[in-house]
VEXDREN-2710 file (C-alpha; in Angstrom, 1 decimal):
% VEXDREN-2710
k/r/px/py/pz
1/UNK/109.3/72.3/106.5
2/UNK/110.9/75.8/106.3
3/UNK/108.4/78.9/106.5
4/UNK/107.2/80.8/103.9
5/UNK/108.4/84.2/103.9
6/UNK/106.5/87.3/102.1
7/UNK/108.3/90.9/102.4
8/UNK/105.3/93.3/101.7
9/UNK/106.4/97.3/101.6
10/UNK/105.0/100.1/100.6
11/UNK/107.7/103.1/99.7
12/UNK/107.7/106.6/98.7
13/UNK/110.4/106.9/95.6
14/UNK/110.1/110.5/95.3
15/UNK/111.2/113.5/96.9
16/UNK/111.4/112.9/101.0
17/UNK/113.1/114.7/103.9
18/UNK/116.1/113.8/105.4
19/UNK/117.7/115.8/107.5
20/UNK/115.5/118.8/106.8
21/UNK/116.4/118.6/103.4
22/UNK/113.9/117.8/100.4
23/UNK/115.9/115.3/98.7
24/UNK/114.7/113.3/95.3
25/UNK/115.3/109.7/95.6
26/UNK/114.8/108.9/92.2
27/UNK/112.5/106.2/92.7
28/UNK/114.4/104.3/95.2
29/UNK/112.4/105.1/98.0
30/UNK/114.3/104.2/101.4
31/UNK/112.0/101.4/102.3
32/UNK/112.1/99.5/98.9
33/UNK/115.5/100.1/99.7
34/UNK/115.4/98.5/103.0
35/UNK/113.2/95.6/101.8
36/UNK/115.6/94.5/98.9
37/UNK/118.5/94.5/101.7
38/UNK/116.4/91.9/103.7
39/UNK/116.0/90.0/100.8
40/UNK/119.5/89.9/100.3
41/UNK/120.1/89.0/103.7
42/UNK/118.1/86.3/104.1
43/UNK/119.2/85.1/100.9
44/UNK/122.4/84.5/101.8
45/UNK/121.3/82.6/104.5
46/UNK/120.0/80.2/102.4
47/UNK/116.2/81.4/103.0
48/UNK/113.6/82.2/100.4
49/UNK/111.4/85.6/101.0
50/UNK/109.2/87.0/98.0
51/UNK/109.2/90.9/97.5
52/UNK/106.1/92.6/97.0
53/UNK/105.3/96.2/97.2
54/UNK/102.4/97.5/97.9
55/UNK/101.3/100.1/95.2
56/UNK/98.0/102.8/95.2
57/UNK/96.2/102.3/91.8
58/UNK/96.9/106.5/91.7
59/UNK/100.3/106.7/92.6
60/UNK/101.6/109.7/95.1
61/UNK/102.9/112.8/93.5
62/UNK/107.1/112.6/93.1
63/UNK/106.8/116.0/94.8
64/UNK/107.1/115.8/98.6
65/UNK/104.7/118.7/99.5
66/UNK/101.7/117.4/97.1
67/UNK/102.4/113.5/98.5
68/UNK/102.5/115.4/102.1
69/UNK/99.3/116.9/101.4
70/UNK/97.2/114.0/100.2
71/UNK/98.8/111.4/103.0
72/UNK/97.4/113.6/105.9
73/UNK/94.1/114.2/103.8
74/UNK/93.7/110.1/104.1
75/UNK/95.5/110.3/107.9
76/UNK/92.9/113.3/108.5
77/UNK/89.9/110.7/106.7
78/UNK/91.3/107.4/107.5
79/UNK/90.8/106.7/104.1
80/UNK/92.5/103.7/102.6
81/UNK/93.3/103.4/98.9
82/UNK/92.5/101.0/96.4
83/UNK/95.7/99.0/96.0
84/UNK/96.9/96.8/93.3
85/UNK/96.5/92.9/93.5
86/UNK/98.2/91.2/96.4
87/UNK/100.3/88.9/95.6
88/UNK/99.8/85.6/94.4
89/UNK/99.5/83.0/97.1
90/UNK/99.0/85.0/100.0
91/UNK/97.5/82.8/101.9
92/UNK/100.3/80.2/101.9
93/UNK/102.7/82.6/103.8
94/UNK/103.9/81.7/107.2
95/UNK/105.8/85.2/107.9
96/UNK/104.9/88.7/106.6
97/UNK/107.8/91.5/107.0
98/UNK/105.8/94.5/106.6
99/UNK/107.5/97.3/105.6
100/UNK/106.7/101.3/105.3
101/UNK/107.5/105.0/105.8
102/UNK/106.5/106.3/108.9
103/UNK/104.4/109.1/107.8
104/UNK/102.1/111.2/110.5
105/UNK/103.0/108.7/113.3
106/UNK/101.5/105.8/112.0
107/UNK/101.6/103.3/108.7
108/UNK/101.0/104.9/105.2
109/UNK/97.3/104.5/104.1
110/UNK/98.4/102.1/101.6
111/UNK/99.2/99.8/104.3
112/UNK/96.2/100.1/105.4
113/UNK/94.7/98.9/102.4
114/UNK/96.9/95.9/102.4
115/UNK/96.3/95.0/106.0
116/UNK/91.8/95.1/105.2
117/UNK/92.5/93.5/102.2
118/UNK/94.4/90.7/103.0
119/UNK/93.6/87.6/106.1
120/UNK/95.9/88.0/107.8
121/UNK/94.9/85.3/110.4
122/UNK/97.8/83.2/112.0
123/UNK/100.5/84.9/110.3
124/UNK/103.3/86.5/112.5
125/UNK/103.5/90.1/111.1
126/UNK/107.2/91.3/110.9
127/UNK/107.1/95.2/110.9
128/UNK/109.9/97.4/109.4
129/UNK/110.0/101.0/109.4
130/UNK/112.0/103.6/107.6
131/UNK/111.8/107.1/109.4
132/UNK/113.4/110.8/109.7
133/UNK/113.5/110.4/113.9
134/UNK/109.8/109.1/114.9
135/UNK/111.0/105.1/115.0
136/UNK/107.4/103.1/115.3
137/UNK/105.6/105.8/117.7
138/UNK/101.7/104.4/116.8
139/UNK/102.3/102.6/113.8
140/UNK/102.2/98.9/115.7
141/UNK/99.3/99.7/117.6
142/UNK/97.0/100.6/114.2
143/UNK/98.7/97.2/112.9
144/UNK/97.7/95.3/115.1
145/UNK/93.8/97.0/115.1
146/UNK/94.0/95.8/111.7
147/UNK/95.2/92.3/112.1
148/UNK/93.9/91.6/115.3
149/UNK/94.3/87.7/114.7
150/UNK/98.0/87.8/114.0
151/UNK/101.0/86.9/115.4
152/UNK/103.5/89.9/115.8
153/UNK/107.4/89.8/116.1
154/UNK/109.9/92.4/117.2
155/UNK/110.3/94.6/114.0
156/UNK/113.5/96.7/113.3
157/UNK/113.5/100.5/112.2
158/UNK/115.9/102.4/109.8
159/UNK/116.4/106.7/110.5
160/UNK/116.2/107.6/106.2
161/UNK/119.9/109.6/107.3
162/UNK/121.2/106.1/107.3
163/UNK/119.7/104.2/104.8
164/UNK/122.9/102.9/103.8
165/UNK/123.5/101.0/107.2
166/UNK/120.2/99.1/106.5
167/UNK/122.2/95.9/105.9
168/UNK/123.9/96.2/109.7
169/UNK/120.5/97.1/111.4
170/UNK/118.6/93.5/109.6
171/UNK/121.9/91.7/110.4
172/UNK/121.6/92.5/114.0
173/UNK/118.2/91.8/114.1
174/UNK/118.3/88.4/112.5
175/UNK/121.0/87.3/114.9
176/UNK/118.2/88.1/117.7
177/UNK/115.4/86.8/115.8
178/UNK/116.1/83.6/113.9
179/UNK/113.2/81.7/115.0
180/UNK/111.0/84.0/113.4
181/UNK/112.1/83.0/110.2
182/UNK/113.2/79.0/111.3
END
């Protein structure tokens, strides 16, 4: 019986910086971008993975210094917002990729969210990361605070300059990986 795969994101589609550069991306946010490339990926290796993302019930502001402001009020608070439903079936997934912005060091408090709300008990925990030069830095350690019962895999990161070469970093790290998602 093959595994069940979920890829769960949460991603910023309005203005980020790359590069030093305030730049609008329209709604595309790199990590939606990343997840719909691991889709693709596994997909064409014959493997099934539901998207999901992960969305505030009061989205972030398109503009980068509001969205800045309020994400290090909930850093500052450790505030988690209310989310929208999870998806359906949760609990039938073998295999979570969890993907997200790395903003303030860690995961995006609508990851947080997603993480209380959600049993994640058994389940190996795949994290992804899109970032402007910070990789993971303490992002796996609060995941793993929230999930303690969890399973967790080598994840992969993408620097936002190089979005586009998302396809070659999953690549690589399925050809290391494949018995995550065997």
């Amino acid at each position: 019986m093959s595994k069940r795969i979920l890829i769960a994101y949460f991603s910023h589609g309005g203005e980020n910086l790359i590069d030093d550069q305030i730049v609008d991306l329209k709604g595309n946010g790199n990590t939606k971008v990343t997840a719909k490339a691991l889709q693709e990926k596994l997909s064409a290796r014959g493997i099934n993975a539901n998207l999901f993302e992960i969305e505030p019930l009061i989205p972030y502001p398109t503009s980068y210094q509001q969205t800045l402001a309020r994400s290090k009020e909930e850093y500052e608070n450790g505030s988690a917002p209310i989310i929208a439903d999870g998806p359906n079936g949760f609990e039938a997934y073998d295999v979570i990729f969890l993907g997200y912005p790395n903003w303030w060091g860690t995961i995006p408090a609508p990851i947080l969210s997603f993480l209380r709300d959600h049993n994640t008990e058994g389940k190996t925990i795949v994290p992804f990361v899109t970032h402007g030069g910070q990789i993971f830095l303490y992002s796996l350690e609060t995941i793993e605070k929230e999930a303690p019962k969890a399973k967790f895999a080598k994840g992969f990161a993408v620097a936002a300059p190089y979005i586009n070469a998302a396809p070659y970093v999953i690549e690589e790290w399925l050809k290391e990986n494949e018995e995550v998602i065997q």
